[in-house]
C-alpha positions as CSV (number, residue, x, y, z in Angstrom):
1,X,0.0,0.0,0.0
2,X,1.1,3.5,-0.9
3,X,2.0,5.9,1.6
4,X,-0.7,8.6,1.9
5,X,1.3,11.7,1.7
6,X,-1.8,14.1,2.5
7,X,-2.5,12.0,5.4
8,X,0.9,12.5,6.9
9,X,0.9,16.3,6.5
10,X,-3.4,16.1,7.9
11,X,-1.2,14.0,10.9
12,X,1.1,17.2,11.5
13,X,-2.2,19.6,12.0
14,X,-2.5,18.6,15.6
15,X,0.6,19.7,16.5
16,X,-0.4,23.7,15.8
17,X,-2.2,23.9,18.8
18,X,-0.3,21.8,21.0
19,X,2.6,24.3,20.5
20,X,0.2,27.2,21.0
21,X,-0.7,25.6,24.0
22,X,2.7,25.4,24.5
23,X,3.0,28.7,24.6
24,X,0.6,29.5,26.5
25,X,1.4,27.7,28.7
26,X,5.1,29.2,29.1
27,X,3.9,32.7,29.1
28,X,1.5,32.1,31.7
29,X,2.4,29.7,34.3
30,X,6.2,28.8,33.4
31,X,8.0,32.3,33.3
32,X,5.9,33.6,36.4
33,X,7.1,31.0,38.4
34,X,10.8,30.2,37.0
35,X,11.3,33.4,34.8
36,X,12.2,34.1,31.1
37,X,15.6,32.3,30.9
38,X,14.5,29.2,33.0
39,X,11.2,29.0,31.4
40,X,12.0,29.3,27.8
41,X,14.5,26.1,27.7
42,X,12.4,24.1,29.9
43,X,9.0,25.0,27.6
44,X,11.1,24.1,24.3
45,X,12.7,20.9,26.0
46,X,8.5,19.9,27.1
47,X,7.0,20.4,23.5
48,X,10.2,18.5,22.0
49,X,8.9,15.7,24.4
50,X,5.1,15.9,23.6
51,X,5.7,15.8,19.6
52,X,7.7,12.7,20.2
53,X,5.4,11.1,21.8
54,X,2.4,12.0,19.5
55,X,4.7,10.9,16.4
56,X,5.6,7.8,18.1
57,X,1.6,7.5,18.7
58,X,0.5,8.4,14.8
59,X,4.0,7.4,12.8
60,X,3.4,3.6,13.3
61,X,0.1,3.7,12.0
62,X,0.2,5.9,9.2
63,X,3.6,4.5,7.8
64,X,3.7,0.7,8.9
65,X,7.4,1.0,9.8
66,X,8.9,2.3,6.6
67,X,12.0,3.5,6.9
68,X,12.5,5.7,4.1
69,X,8.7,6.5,4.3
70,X,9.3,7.9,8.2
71,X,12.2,9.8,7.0
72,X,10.3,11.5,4.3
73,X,7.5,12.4,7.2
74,X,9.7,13.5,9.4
75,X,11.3,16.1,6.4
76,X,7.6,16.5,5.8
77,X,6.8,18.1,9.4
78,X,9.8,20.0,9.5
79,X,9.0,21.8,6.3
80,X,5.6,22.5,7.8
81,X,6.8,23.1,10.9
82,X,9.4,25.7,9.6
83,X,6.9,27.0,6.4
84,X,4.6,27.5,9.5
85,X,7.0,29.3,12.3
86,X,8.3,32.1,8.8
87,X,4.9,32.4,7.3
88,X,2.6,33.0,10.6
89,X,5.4,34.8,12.6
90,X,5.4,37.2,9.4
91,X,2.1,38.0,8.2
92,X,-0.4,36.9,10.4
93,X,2.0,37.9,13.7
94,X,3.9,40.7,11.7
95,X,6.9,39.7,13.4
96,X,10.4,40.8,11.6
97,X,12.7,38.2,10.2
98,X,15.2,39.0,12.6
99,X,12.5,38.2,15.6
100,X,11.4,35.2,13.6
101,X,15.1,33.8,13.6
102,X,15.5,34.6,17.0
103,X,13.2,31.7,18.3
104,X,16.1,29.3,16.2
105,X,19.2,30.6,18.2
106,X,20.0,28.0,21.4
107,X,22.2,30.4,22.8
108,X,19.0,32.4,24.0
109,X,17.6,29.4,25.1
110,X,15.6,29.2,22.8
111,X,14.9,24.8,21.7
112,X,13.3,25.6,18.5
113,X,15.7,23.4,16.9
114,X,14.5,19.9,18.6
């Protein structure tokens, strides 16, 4: 059976408002408590661990243990996931590309990258 290339990128959807959430929850409850440059790591290193776990949870199923096909949805997500972080930071936010880049730079804090 073919892999199902729009069902893979339908599988990455979910993960929009878990980062919001994310987010949220950072700005809220995280840097109250711990402040900005405990909070920012931490709240990257716990939506690292909850997209692991929900491709670990969707992956199997959608791809059947293909290797070459979980490499291709994993380059998938990061193109959305990087399409998505430019795109919305820019024109729906009206962030600059310099703020935009910032979330990418680990020496902030920042965990972007995982």
């Amino acid at each position: 059976m073919p892999v199902r290339w729009s069902l893979v990128a339908a599988a990455w959807l979910p993960l929009v408002p878990l980062a919001v959430a994310n987010g949220l929850l950072r700005e809220s409850l995280l840097e109250p408590v711990l402040g900005p440059a405990v909070a920012l790591p931490a709240s990257g290193a716990l939506l690292a661990l909850l997209v692991t776990g929900y491709a670990w949870l969707v992956v199997p199923a959608l791809l059947r243990d293909r290797p070459r096909a979980c490499r291709g949805a994993g380059t998938l997500w990061l193109g959305l996931t990087l399409a998505f972080e430019l795109l919305f930071g820019r024109y729906v936010l009206g962030r600059s590309w310099s703020e935009i880049l910032a979330v990418f730079d680990v020496s902030a804090g920042n965990l972007m990258v995982l």
